[in-house]
C-alpha positions, 0 to 999 in steps of 0.5 A: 909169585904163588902164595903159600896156600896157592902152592899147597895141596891137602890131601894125597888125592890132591897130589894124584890129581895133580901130578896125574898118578894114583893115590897109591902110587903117591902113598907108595913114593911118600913111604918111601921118602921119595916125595916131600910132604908135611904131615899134620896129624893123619893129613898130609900136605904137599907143595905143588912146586915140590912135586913139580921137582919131584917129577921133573927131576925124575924124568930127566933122570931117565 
């Protein structure tokens, strides 16, 4: 079972990195409301099991 802070990523970088598109791309889901995040003044946060989520259910959904 992964802790709080082994699941969570700082940064849109992070996120990019992680799930293997651009920074960009990530703001751009983000914005829209397509990716959860948690915000924290300027900073966003985001769940690495939360983007899993994400990707997976978007690519089962093509």
């Amino acid at each position: 079972m992964q802790t709080l802070s082994d699941d969570l990523l700082a940064g849109a970088q992070a996120a990019a990195d992680f799930s293997g598109i651009s920074t960009r791309t990530i703001y751009h889901l983000v914005e829209a409301g397509h990716l959860p995040v948690i915000r924290k003044g300027k900073r966003l946060y985001f769940r690495r099991s939360e983007l899993e989520k994400a990707f997976s259910s978007a690519a089962s959904s093509n």
